[in-house]
N, C-alpha and C positions, 0 to 999 in steps of 0.2 A: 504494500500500500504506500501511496506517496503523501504524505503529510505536509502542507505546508503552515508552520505555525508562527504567529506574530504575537510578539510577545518583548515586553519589557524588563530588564533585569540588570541592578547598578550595582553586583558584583559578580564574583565566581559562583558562590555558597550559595546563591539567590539558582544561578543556571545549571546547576547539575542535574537538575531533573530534566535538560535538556539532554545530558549525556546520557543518561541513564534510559529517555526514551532509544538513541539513538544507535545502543547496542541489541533490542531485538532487531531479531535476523529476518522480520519479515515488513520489516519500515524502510524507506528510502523518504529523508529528514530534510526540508530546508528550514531554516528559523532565521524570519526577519526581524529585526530588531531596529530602533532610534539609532541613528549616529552619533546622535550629541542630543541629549534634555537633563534637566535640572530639577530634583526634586527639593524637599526640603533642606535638605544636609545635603548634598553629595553634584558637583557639575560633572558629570558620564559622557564619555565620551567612545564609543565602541569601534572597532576595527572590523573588515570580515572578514572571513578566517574559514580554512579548507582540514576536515578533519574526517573525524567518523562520519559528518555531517557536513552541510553546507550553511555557514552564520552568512547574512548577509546584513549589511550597518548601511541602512537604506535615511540618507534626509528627511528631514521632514518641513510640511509647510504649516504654520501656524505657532500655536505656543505649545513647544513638542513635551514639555514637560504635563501637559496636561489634554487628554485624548479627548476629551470632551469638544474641545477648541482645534486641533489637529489633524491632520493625514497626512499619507506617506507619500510621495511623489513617485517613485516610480514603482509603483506597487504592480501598475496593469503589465508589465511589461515582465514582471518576478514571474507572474501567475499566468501569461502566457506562455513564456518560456516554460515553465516547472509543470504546468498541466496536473494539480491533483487531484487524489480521490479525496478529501481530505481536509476542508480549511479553519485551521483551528484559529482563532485570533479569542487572546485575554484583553479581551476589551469590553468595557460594561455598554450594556444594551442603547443606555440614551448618550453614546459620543458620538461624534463626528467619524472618528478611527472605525467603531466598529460599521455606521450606515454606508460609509465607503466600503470596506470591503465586502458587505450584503450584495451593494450595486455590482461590485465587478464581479462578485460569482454571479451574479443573474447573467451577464453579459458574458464574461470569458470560460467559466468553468462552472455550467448551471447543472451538472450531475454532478458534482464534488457537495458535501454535505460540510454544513455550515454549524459547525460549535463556539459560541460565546463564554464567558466568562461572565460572574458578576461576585461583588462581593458588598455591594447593596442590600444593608438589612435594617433600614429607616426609609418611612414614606415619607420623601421630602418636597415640599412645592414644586411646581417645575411650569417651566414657560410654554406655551403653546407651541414654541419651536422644538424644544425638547420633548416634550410630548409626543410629537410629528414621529421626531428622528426615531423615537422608542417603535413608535408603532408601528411603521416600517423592518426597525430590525427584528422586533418579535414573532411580526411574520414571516421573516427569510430564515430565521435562524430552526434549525433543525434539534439541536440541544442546547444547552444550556448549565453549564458548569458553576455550580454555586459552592459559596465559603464556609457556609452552615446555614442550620434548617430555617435562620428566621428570612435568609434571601430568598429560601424556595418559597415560603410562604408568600412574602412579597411579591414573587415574578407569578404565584397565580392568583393575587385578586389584582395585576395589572393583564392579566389576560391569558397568560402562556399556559398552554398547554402539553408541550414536548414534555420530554426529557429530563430532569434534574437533578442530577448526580451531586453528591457531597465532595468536593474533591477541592481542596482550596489550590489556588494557582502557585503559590510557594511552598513549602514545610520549611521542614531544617535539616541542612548538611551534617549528618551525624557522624563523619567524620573529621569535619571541624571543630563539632560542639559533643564531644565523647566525656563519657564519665568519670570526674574526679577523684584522686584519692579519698580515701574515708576521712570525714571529720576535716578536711585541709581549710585550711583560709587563713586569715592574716595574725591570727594569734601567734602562729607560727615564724610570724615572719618579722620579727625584733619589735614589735610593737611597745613602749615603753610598760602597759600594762593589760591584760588577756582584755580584749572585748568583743562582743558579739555584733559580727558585723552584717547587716540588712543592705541588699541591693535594690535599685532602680535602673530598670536600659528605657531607654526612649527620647520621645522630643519631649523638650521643657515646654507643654503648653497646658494651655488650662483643665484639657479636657481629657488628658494624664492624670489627674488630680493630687498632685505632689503636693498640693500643700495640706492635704487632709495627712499624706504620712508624714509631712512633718511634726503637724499635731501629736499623729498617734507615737512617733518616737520621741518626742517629747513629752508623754505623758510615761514611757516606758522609762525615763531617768530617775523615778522614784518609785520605781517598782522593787521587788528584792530578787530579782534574776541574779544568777551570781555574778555576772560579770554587767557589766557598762555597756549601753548599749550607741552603736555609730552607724551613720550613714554613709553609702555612697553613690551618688548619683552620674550616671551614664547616659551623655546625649547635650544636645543644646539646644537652644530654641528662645523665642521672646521673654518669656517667661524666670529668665537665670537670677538677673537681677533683682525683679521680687521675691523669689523664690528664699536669695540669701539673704535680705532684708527681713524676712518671716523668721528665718534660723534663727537672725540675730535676736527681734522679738518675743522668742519662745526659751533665748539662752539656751541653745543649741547648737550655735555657731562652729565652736569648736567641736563636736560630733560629728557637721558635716560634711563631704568633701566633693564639689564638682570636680567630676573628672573628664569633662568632655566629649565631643565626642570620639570611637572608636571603631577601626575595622572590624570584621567579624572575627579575626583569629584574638587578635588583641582582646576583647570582649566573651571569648572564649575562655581565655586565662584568667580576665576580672571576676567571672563568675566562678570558678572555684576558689575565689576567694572569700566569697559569700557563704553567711552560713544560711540566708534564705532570700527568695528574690523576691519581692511586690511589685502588682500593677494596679493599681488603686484609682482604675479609668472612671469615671463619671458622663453619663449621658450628657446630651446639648439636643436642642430641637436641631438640629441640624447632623449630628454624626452621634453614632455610638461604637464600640467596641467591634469590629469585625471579626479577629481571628486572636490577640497577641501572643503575636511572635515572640517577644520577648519570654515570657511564661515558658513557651515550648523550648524555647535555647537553654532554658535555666533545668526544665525537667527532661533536657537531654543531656546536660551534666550530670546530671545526679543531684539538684540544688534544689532543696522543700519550696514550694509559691504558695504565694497567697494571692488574690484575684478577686475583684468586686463580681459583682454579678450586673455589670454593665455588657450586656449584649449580646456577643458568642463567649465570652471568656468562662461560663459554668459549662457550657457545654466543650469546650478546646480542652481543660482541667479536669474536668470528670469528677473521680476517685482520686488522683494522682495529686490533689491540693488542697486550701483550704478556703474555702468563698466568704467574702463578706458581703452585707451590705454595700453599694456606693455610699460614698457620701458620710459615711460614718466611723469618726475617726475612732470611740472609745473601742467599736466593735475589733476596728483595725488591733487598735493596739493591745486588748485582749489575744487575739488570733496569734498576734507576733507572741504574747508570754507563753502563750501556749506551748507555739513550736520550741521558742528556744528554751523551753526549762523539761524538753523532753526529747532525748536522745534517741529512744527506741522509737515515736514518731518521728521524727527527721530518717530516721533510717527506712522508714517503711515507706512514706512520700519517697524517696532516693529510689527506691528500688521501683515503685509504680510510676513514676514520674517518664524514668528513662524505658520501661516497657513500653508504655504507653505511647509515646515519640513514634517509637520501632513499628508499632504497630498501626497507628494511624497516621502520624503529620510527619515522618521523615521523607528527604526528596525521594529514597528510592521509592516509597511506599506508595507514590503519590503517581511516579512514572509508571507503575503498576497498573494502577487502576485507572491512568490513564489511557492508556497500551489497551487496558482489558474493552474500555467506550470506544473506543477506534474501531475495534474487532467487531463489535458489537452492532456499532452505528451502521457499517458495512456488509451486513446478513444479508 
């Protein structure tokens, strides 16, 4: 089968699951990708590249960092040439990126089967253009690839009837993000005196809700845990400088430490230095929690999470974690005593944590079950 998939991805660890599509032995792979866009952290810029597979780093015309506003320029000319059975593109239903390439398989390749992407799990306003675009691609589109069940829910009271597979378009490279020694973290590591040390990965923005953990770790410095508890915060975003203005208001300051942001291998070694990870997201009328990533990095080390129950995050953690309320810092900082004043839990999240990765959200797992909808969509 000929696959040809469009798809976005600003580093290695993000595109393995390209590799991994492209050693079964009964695919023949191109994967187009942006040349150059900009998300929040990161300016990308890709090369193409001739391997197992064929990359190609196609321009784009608009604001390439955002697919809603953009297309690829020379996409009809890929999809001519390449002739699939096949055209996958991670593109959510109401962009520009995905209506384009609806249009050109009607026109160049209209027996090739049309799979989307979405990771839309809030019903958000939307302008009558956008609406248009939707309605169009809901009809071209053949399946539809969702991030968890609250997208499927959404794509059927906007209409769609296909397909809906759980399959989020990223996981995590579990050989970058592999399991820490037992108990390891920065106690270890000359610290003037033992303390238990709480992570953070992400952007510094409101809807992270980092300053609820601030709160709750500063309500944990008068608790009687044995050791001291410290933060460390990974990522950067608008939000920094309030952020350390709040530490200082809560005399926390010294507990906290921005550390910026980090590659994924880099961010691989921060987290075993943690003795547990939080993502303390908070709704907005406008976005809530899709999948975090972060969570799945920390319980592919082996690293206990804690997780609001904004959005996908109870359903991505399962069993493997501990949920709290959003928005509630006492709950938070209960959850934290919890963990850290019990060993034999911390061991038991470690070991479900990193099964659970394995078995649902690692890249291989993901190329799997993508591999298995291809086969499928093709009967």
């Amino acid at each position: 089968m000929r696959v040809l998939l469009i798809a976005r991805y600003r580093d290695a660890t993000m595109q393995r699951k390209v590799d991994y599509l492209a050693q079964a032995q009964d695919i023949e792979l191109c994967h187009i990708l942006p040349a150059h866009y900009r998300d929040d952290l990161l300016d990308v810029r890709q090369a193409s590249a001739q391997g197992r597979y064929l990359q190609l780093a196609v321009p784009m015309v608009g604001k390439a960092s955002d697919p809603h506003r953009a297309f690829y320029r020379t996409l009809t000319f890929h999809l001519r040439r390449f002739r699939p059975d096949i055209l996958h593109a991670e593109e959510e239903p109401d962009s520009l990126s995905a209506l384009q390439v609806a249009w050109l398989r009607r026109l160049w390749a209209p027996r090739a089967r049309l799979l989307l992407h979405t990771w839309q799990n809030l019903d958000r306003p939307k302008s009558a253009a956008v609406q248009w675009v939707m309605h169009q691609t809901l009809r071209a589109a053949d399946l539809i690839f969702c991030a968890n069940s609250e997208a499927v829910a959404l794509l059927r009271r906007y209409g769609f009837n296909g397909a809906t597979p759980i399959v989020p378009a990223i996981g995590v490279d579990t050989e970058t993000f592999h399991p820490c020694p037992e108990e390891h973290s920065v106690r270890g590591k000359g610290d003037r005196q033992p303390s238990y040390v709480i992570g953070f990965v992400g952007r510094l923005v409101p809807e992270k809700g980092i300053d609820i953990l601030l709160r709750a770790v500063a309500a944990l410095q008068s608790s009687d845990l044995a050791h001291p508890v410290r933060l460390h915060l990974v990522g950067e975003g608008p939000l920094r400088s309030e952020l350390q203005a709040l530490a200082m208001q809560l005399a926390i300051a010294d507990r906290v430490e921005f550390l910026g942001p980090r590659m994924p291998a880099q961010i691989a070694d921060l987290l075993c230095s943690f003795d547990l990870v939080v993502l303390p997201s908070r709704t907005t009328p406008v976005w809530k929690e899709q999948l975090g990533r972060a969570l799945l990095e920390a319980m592919a080390c082996g690293v206990p999470v804690i997780g609001s129950d904004s959005g996908a995050i109870p359903e991505v953690v399962g069993d493997a974690g501990l949920i709290v309320p959003e928005g509630d810092a006492a709950a938070l900082a209960d959850a934290m005593a919890r963990l850290l004043s019990s060993p034999e839990l911390r061991r038991e999240l470690r070991r479900r944590g990193r099964a659970r990765v394995e078995m649902h959200y690692s890249q291989r797992r993901l190329a799997e079950q993508t591999l298995a909808v291809y086969r499928q969509v093709l009967v």
